[in-house]
N, C-alpha and C positions, 0 to 999 in steps of 0.2 A: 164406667169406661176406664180400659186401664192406659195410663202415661204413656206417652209416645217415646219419651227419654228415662230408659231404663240405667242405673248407675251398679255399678258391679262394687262392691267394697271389699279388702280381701284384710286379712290379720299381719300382712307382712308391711311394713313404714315404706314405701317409697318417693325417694324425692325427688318430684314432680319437674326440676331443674335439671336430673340431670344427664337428661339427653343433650340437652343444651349446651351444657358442660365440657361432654364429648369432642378430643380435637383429635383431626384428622393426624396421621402416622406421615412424618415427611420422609423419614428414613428409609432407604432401597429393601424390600423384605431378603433379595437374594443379590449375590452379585453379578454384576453385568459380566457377559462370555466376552473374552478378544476375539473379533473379528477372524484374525488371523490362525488363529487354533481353528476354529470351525473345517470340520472337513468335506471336502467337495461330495454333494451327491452322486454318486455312480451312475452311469448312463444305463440306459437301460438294453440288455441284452435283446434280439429281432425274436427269438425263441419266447423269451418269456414277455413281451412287451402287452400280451392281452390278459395274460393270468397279473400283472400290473397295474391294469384300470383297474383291475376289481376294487382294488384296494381305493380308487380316486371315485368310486361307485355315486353317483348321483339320482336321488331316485323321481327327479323329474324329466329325464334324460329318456328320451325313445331308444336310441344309439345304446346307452350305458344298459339298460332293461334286455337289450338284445346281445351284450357280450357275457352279461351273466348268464343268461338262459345257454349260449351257447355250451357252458360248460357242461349243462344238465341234459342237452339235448339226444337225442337217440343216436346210435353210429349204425346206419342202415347194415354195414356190412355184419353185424353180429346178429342180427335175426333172420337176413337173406342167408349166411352163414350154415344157422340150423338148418332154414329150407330147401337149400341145393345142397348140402355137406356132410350132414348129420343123419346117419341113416336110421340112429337110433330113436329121434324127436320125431324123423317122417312117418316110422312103422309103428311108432307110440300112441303120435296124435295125429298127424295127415290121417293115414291112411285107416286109422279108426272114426274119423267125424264123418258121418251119411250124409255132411254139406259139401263137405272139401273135399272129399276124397274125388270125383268124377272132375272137380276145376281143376286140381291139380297135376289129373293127370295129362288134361288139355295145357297146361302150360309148360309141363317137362316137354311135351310132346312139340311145341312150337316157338322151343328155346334151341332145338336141334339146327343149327347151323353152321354153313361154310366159312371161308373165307369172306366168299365175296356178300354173302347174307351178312353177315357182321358188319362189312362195313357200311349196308343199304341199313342196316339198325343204328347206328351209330348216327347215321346221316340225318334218318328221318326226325330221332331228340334233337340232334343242332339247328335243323330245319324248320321246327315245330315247338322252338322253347319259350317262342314269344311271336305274338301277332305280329309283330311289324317286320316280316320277312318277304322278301321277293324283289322284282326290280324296281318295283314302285317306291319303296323305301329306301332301297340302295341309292336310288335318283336324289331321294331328300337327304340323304345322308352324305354323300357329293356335294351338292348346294351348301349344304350349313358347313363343311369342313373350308369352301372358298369363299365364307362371309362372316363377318361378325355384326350380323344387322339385328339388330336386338329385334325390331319391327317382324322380319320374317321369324327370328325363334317364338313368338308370342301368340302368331297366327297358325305355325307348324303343329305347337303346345296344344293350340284349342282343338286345331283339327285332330291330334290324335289321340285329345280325350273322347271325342265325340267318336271313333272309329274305335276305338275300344270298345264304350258302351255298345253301340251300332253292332256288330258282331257279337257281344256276349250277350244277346239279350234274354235266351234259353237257359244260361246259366245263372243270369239275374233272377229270373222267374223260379227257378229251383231254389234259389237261397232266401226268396220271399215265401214262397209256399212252405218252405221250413222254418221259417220264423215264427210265419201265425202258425205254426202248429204247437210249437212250442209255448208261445206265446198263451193259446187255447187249452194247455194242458195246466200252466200254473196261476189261469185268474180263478176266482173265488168263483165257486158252483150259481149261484147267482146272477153271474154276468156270463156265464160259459155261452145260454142258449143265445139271447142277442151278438154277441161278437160274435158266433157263426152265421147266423142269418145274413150278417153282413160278406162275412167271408166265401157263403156259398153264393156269390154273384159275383166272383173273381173267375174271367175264365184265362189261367194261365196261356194265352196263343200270342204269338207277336203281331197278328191280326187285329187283336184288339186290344194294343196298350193304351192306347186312350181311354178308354172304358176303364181298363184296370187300375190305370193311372187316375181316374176320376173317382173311384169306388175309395182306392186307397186314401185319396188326398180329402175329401169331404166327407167320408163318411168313419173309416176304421181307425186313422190316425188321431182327429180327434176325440172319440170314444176312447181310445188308450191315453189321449191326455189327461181328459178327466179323470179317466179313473188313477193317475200316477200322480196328479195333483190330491184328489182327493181322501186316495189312501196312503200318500205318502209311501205308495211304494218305491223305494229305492233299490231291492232286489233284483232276479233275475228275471220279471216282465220285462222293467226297463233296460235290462240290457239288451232284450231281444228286439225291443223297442227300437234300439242304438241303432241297429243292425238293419232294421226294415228300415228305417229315414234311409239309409246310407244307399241301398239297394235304390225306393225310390227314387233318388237321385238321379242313381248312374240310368236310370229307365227313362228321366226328362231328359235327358242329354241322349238317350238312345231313338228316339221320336227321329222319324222320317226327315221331317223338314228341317230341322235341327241339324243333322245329318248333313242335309242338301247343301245349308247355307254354307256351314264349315266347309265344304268341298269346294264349292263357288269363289267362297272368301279367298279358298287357297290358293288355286286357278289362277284368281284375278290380278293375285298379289305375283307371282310367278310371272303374268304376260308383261306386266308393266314397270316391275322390279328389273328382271332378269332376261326380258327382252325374248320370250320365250312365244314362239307363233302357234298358230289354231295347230297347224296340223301335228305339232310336240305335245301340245296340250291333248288332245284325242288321244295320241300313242300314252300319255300317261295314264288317263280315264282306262285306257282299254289293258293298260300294266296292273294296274288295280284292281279291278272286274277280275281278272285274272288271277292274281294273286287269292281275291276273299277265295273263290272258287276250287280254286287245288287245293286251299290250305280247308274247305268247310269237308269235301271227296276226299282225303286222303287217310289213310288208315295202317294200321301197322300190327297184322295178328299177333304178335310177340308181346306186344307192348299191350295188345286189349286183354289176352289172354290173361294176363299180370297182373291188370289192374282188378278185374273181375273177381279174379282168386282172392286178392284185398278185400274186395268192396262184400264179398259172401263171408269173407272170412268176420270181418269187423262187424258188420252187420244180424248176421243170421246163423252164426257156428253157435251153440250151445256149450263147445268144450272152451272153459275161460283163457289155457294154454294159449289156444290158436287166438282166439279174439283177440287178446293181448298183443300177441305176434305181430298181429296184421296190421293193428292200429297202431304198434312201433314202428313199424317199415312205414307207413301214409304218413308219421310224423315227421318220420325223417327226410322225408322226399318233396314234404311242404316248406320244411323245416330251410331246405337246402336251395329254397326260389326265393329268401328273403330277400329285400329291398336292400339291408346293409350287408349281401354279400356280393363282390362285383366279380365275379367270376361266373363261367360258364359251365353249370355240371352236368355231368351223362352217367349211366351205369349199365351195364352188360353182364343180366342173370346168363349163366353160356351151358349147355350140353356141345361139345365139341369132341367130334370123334368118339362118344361115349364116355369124355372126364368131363364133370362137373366144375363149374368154375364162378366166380364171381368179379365182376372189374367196378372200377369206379374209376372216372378220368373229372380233373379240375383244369379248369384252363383261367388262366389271369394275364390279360394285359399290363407291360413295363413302360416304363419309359429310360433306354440306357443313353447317357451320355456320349458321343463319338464325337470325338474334336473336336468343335465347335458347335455341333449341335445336337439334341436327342434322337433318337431313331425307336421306332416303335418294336418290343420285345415280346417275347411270351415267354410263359412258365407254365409247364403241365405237370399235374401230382398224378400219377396211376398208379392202381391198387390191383394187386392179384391173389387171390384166394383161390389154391388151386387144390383141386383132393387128392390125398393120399402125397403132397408132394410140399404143400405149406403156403405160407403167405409172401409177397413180393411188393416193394415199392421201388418205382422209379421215378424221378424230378429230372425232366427237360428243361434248358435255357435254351430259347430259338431266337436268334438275333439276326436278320437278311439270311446267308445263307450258313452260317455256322451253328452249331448244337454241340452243348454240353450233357452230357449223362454223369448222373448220380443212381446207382441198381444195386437196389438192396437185397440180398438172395435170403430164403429160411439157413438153419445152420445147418441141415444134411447138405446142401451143398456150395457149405464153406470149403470143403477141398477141392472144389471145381471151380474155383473163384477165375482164378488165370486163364485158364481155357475162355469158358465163358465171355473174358474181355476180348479174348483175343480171336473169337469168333465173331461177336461184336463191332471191331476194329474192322473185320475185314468183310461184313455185311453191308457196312458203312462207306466205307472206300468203292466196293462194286456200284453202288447204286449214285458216287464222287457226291457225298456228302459232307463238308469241310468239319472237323470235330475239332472242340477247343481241350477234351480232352475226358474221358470216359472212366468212370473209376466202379466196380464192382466192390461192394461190401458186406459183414453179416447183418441182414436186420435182427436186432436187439431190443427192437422197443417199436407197436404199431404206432404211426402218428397220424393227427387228426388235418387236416386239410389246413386250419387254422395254424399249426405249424410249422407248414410249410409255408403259406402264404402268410411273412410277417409284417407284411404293412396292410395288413386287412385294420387295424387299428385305425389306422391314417385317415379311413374315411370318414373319421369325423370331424377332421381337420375342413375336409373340403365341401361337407353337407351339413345344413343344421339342419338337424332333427328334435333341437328341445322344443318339449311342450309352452 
């Protein structure tokens, strides 16, 4: 049996003392800096103040993970670009894929619009950017602007998790049917036939989420714990795993009664907070009703047409060109509904008159200072991509009833600069628009939405989003 105390011997003397020996350095290695040399940090410029986190990069930060990506992320306008602009990329590869070529032509074909169609397009994105539009909401958004009752934000909160869920429940069920697929594609051949046996008694209907809800909860979730226990899978099951809990979730909060109570709760809280009678109570119920209803019917050919051409492109073009394409543009237009971006975006693929064109519009809320107190402001970035004639930026400040312009022209018509304002000026004045002051410029450099809006940073001032 060999020793448990193994002793190393080596040919070199050393003595055993003299670590011990060793005395600490009292003396300064470097000299101490005056105070007063030291030079102030430079404040940081509104332009460059997000390419500046990067540098303060924290990588357990949601917030900081999302200013970085922003740098890497797609610019919708440069692949909608090729597909409205580029005659040579459409006759290259549109109009050669036997996928795309027939959606394409439905979507030139119902991008053809007026005036007054543009702006019923425009409408229906600001209209349709988020469920919680119509009067029922504007109602709640009155209430909480004349209260700071913590009580009623915490009852508003639940209710409008449950009316979210409650509403997407089709698109819950799409993103669980595509998990266990995924899911089914990368377990071990072994376990494939049982995890479907189970999976084929899912019948995605909002009919019957209890069943599915019950199929999921007792039978298929923990079958995927075991096996992520057992095999210590840490890969991409368990992420898809991530994904289905998450989904389940939002499906427990999407249940009927669940629904009901939250709507009761909120009712209840309104009659006896807010002093709010039966018959304001019904008019809100029937604002509601109302509201899910236009917003579940309404529809917008332009806008399906588009999406469609996407959704074949990404999915089922064989040429990698176009795949590529399409899945830049869905990036970018997912990309652009982030949580840390507080702005409102829209975009206008256009056939007008027979010129091709492309817009993008940002809208951000200010807060400006006047005498003594703030007053609520906007800021709008619009983009124009127009063929055969160049690209365009303009930045609006709207404050009550004044408006500042900043218009940025391509350089063919940098000699046209003066007219332009001065046509401008006097657009403005016919329609007694108050202007603080209009200035036309050459654009020299396209900018990203982020720099124009420089206190897009700021929002992590007022959100915590660390993990």
């Amino acid at each position: 049996m060999l020793d448990n105390n193994i002793s190393v011997k080596t040919n070199n003397h050393i003595n055993e003392n003299a670590v011990a020996k060793l005395k600490a350095k009292t003396e300064m290695p470097i000299n101490l800096v005056d105070p007063a040399k030291v030079t102030k940090t430079p404040e940081k410029e509104p332009e460059n103040q997000v390419k500046q986190e990067l540098f303060n990069y924290n990588p357990d930060s949601v917030y900081e993970k999302f200013v970085k990506s922003l740098q890497n992320s797609p610019v919708l306008s440069e692949p909608l670009g090729k597909l409205l602009l580029s005659k040579q990329f459409i006759n290259g590869n549109i109009k050669k894929d036997p996928i795309l070529s027939v959606f394409f032509e439905s979507f030139l074909k119902n991008i053809e619009m007026n005036d007054s169609e543009i702006l019923e397009f425009l409408k229906f994105q600001k209209n349709t950017c988020t469920k919680f539009q119509g009067e029922f909401f504007n109602e709640m958004r009155s209430l909480l602007t004349e209260t700071d009752n913590k009580d009623f934000k915490a009852i508003l909160q639940s209710f409008l998790r449950s009316y979210d869920c409650f509403v997407s429940v089709d698109e819950t069920n799409k993103s669980i049917s595509s998990a266990i697929k995924n899911i089914a594609k990368n377990l071990p051949d072994v376990l494939k036939t049982p995890f479907s046996e189970m999976t084929e008694k899912l019948t995605y209907d909002v009919k019957h989420l209890n069943l599915n809800l019950n199929i999921l909860k007792d039978e298929i979730i923990p079958f995927l714990g075991r096996y992520v226990s057992r095999m210590n899978d840490f890969g991409i099951v368990r992420d898809y795993v991530s994904v289905l809990i998450h989904n389940i979730i939002r499906l427990e909060f999407a249940q009927k009664d669940n629904f009901s109570y939250e709507l009761e709760k909120l009712f209840e809280y309104l009659k006896y907070s807010f002093n709010i009678d039966e018959k304001q109570i019904e008019a809100l119920k029937m604002s509601l009703i109302n509201t899910y209803e236009e917003a579940s019917a309404v529809e917008n050919k332009s806008l399906k047409s588009f999406f469609t051409l996407l959704k074949k492109g990404a999915a089922e073009s064989e040429n990698p060109v176009n795949k590529s394409l399409m899945k830049e543009v869905a990036d970018s237009l997912m990309f652009s509904q982030n949580v840390n971006i507080p702005l409102m975006h829209m975009f206008l693929p256009l056939n007008y008159k027979g010129t091709f064109m492309f817009s993008e519009i940002w809208i951000g809320k200010e807060h400006k200072k006047s005498k003594h107190e703030y007053e609520q402001a906007y800021k709008v970035f619009i983009t124009f991509d127009i063929q055969n004639l160049g690209y365009f930026e303009t930045v609006l400040n709207l404050s009550a009833k004044k408006i500042s312009m900043d218009i940025f022209v391509p350089g063919s018509l940098s000699l046209h600069m003066e007219k332009i304002k001065k046509d401008l000026d006097a657009l403005l004045s016919k329609h007694d628009i108050i202007t603080e002051g209009v200035n036309v410029r050459e654009c020299v450099k396209v900018r990203r939405f982020n720099e124009v809006f420089s206190n897009l940073a700021e929002r992590k001032n007022g959100v915590d989003v660390t993990i």
